[in-house]
DOKEZA-288275 format. One record per residue: residue number from 1; residue in three letters; x, y, z of N, C-alpha, C, O in turn. Coordinates in steps of 0.2 Angstrom, whole numbers. Example, Ala and Ser with C-alpha at 12.3 -4.5 7.8 and 13.67 -1.06 7.14 Angstrom:
! residues 2
(node 1 'ALA' (66 -28 39) (62 -22 39) (66 -16 39) (71 -17 42))
(node 2 'SER' (64 -11 35) (68 -5 36) (64 0 39) (67 6 40))
//
This chain:
! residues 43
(node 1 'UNK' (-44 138 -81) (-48 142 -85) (-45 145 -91) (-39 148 -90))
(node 2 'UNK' (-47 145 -96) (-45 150 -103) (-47 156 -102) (-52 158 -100))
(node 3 'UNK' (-40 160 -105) (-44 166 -107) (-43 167 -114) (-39 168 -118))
(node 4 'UNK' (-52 167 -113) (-52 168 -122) (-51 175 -125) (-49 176 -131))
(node 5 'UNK' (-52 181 -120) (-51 187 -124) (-43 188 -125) (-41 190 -130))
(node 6 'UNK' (-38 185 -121) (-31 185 -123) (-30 182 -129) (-27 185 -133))
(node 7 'UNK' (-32 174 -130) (-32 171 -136) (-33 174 -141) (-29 175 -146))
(node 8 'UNK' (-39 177 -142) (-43 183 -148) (-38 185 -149) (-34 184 -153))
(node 9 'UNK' (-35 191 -142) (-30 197 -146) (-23 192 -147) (-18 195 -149))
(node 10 'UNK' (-22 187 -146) (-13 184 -148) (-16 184 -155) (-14 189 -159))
(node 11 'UNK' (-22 180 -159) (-23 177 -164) (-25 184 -168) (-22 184 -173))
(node 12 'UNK' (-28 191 -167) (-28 197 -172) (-21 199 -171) (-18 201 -176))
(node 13 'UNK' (-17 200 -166) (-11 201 -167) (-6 198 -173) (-3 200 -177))
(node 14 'UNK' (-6 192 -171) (-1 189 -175) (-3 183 -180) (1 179 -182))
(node 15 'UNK' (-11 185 -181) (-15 182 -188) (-12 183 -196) (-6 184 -198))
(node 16 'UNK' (-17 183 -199) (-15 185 -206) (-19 191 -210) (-19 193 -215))
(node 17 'UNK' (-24 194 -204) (-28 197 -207) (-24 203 -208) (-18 203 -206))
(node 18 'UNK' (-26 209 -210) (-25 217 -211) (-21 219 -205) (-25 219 -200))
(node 19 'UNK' (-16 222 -203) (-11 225 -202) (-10 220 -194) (-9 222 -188))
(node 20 'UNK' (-10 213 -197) (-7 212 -191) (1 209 -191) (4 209 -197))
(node 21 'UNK' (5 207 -187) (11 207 -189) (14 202 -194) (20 205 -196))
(node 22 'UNK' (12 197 -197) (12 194 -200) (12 197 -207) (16 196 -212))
(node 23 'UNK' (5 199 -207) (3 205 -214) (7 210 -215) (8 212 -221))
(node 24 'UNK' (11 213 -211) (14 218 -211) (23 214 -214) (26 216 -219))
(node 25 'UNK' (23 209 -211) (28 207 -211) (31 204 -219) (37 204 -221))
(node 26 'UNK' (24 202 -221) (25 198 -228) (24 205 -235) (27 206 -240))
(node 27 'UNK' (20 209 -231) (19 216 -239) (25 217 -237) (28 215 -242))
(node 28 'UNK' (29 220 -230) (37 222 -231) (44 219 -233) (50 223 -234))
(node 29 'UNK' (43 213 -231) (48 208 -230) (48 201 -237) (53 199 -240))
(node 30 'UNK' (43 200 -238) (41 196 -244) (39 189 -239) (39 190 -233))
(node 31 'UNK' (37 182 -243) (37 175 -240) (42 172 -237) (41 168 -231))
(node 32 'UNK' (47 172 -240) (53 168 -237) (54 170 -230) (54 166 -225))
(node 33 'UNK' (55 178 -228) (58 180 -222) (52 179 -218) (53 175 -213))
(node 34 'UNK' (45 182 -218) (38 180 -216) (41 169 -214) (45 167 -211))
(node 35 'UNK' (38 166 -216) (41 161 -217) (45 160 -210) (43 157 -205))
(node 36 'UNK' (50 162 -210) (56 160 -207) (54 162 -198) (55 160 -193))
(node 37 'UNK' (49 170 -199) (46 171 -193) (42 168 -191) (43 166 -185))
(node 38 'UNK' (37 166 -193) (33 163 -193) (36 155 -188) (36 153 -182))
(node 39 'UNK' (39 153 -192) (42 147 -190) (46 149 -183) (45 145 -178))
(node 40 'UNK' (50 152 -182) (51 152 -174) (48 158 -168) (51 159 -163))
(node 41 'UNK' (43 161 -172) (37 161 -167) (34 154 -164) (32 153 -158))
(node 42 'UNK' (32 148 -169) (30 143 -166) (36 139 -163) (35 134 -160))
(node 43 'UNK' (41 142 -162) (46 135 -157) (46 136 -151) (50 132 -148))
//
């Protein structure tokens, strides 16, 4: 069974939209370090 409501909140959490952590992480940190999280959050 999926749960889709957990899927939604991983993807608003750690999307690109408005204050999620990625967004926050790129207005504060710039691309490259955004970048490098991004990349081992997916490992």
């Amino acid at each position: 069974m999926v749960d889709y409501y957990r899927e939604s909140y991983v993807k608003r959490t750690l999307g690109t939209s408005a204050g999620s952590l990625l967004h926050i992480a790129f207005m504060e940190c710039g691309h490259h370090i955004t970048g490098r999280l991004y990349y081992h959050i997916q490992l």
